[in-house]
C-alpha positions as CSV (number, residue, x, y, z in Angstrom):
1,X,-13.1,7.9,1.5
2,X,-16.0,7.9,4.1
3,X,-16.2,9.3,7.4
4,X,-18.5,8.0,10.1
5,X,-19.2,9.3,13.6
6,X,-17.5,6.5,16.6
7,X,-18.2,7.3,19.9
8,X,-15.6,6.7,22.8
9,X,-15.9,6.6,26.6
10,X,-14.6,10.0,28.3
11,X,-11.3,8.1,29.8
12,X,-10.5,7.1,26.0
13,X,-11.6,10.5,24.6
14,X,-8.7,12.0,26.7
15,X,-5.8,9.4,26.3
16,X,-7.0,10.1,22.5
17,X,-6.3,13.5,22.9
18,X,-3.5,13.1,25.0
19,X,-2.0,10.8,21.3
20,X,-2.1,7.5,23.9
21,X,-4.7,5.9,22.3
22,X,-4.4,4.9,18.2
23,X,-6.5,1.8,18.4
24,X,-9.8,1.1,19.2
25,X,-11.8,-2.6,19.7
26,X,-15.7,-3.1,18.9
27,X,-17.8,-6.2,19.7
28,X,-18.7,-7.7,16.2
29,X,-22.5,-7.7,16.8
30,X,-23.7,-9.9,13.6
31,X,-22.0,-10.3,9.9
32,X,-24.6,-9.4,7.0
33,X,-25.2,-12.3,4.4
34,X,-22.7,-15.1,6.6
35,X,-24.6,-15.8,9.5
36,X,-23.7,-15.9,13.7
37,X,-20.7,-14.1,14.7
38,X,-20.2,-17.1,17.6
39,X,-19.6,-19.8,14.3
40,X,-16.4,-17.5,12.9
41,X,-13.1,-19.8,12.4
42,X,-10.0,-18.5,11.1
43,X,-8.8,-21.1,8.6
44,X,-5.6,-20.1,7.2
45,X,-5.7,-17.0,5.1
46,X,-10.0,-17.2,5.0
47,X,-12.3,-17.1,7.4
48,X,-15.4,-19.7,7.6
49,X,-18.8,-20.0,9.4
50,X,-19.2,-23.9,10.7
51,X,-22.5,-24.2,11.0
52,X,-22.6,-27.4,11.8
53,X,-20.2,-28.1,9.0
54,X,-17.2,-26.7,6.8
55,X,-18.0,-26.6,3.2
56,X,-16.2,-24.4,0.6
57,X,-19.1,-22.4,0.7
58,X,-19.0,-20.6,4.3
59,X,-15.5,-19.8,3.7
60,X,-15.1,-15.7,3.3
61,X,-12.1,-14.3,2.5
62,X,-10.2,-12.2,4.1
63,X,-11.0,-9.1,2.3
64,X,-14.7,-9.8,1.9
65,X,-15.1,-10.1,5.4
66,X,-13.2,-6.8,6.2
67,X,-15.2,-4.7,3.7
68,X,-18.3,-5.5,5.9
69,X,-17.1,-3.9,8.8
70,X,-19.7,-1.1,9.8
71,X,-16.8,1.6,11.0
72,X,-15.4,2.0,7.8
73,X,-12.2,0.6,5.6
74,X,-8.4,1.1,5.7
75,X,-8.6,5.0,4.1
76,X,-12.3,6.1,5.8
77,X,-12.8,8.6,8.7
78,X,-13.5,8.2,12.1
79,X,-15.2,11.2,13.7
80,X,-15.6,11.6,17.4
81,X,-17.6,14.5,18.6
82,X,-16.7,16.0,21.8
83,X,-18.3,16.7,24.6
84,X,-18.6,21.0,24.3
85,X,-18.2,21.2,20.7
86,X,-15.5,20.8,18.5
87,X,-14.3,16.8,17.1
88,X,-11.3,14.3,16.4
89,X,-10.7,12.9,12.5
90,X,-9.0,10.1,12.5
91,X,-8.2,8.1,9.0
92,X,-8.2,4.2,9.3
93,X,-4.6,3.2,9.3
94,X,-5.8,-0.9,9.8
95,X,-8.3,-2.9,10.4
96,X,-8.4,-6.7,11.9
97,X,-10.8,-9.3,13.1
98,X,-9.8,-11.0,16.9
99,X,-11.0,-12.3,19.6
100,X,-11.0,-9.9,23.0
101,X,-8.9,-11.7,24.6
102,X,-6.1,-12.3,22.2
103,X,-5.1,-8.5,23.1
104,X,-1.7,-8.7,22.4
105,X,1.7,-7.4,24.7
106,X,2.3,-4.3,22.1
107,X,-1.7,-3.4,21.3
108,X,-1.8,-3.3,25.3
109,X,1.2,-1.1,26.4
110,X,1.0,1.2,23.0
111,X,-2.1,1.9,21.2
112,X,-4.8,1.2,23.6
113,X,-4.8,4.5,26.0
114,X,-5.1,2.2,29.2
115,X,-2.8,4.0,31.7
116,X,-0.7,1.1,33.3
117,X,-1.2,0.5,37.2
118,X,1.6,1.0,39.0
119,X,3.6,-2.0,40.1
120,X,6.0,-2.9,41.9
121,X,8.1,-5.2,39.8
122,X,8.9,-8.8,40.7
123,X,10.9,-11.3,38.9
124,X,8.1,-12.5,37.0
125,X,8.1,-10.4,34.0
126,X,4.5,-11.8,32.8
127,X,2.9,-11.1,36.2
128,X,4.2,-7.6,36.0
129,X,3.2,-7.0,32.9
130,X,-0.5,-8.9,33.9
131,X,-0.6,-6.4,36.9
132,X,0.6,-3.6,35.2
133,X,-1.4,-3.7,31.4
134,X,-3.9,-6.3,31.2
135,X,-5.6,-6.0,34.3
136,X,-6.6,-2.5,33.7
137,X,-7.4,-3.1,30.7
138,X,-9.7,-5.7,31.7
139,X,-11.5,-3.7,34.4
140,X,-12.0,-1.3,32.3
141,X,-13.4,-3.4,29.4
142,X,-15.9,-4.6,32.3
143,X,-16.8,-1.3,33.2
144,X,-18.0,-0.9,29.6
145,X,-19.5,-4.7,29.3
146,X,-20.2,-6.0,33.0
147,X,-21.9,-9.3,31.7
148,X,-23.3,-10.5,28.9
149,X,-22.1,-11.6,24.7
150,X,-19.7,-8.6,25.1
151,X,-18.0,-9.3,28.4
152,X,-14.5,-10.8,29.2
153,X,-15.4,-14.0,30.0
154,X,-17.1,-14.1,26.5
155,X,-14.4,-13.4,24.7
156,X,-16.3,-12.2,21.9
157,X,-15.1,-11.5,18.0
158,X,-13.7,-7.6,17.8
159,X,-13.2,-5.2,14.8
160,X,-9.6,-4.1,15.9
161,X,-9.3,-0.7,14.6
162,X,-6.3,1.4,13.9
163,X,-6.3,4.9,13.5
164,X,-4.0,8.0,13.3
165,X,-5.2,11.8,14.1
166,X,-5.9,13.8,10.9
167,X,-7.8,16.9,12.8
168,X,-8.1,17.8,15.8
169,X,-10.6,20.6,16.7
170,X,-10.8,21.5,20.5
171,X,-13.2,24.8,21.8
């Protein structure tokens, strides 16, 4: 087991400590040894760089590409530090490779920490749940990444983290 330091935006920091917020999503910046993060393809069970090309050898497999994530593995620490002293240890519960923007309904409503905007419910359930989860969450990914590889628009490759609270040391 390893622990590394993560650092989380204030509004995350407290849905963390308020046990909103198990999950946490980090721009894959580049993959060591395989080659540009934009070239990943999920192809069944592996995963593949195309290059130009598929040949057997730019496909990964699932586990090899998991192991290189920089935040740790499924058993590591997470440690936040917070602001005034004391920290949160969280243990690695899961770990995933997605797109931003394949956010699904539960990751959204459960596990992120976005607090849902309130809504006045129509009888479009989608809409309401656009309004209410994902467009929060969206704002407030674009606070964090206005423009750029790591924006919205982008859609950029994540880390998808989970994590459960294994200390919790507030002064």
């Amino acid at each position: 087991m390893t622990e590394r330091p993560i650092t989380y935006h204030p509004q995350m920091i407290q849905a963390r400590l308020a046990g909103k917020k198990s999950q946490t999503r980090r721009v894959i910046n580049k993959l060591l040894h395989w080659g540009d993060i934009a070239d990943l393809r999920q192809i069944g069970d592996n995963w593949a760089f195309s290059a130009g090309h598929m040949c057997r050898e730019n496909f990964i497999p699932t586990a090899s590409l998991l192991a290189s994530c920089h935040y740790g593995c499924v058993g590591d620490r997470l440690r936040t530090q917070l602001e005034g002293g004391g920290s949160i240890v969280d243990e690695i519960t899961g770990l995933r490779v997605e797109r931003l923007q394949d956010i699904s309904h539960e990751d959204l409503m459960l596990h992120e920490g976005i607090m849902p905007a309130d809504v006045t419910p129509t009888d479009d359930p989608w809409k309401d749940f656009r309004d209410a989860y994902l467009e929060p969450f969206i704002r407030f990914w674009n606070i964090l990444y206005p423009e750029g590889p790591k924006s919205w628009p982008a859609n950029p490759w994540l880390w998808v983290i989970s994590t459960k609270p294994v200390e919790m040391e507030v002064t």
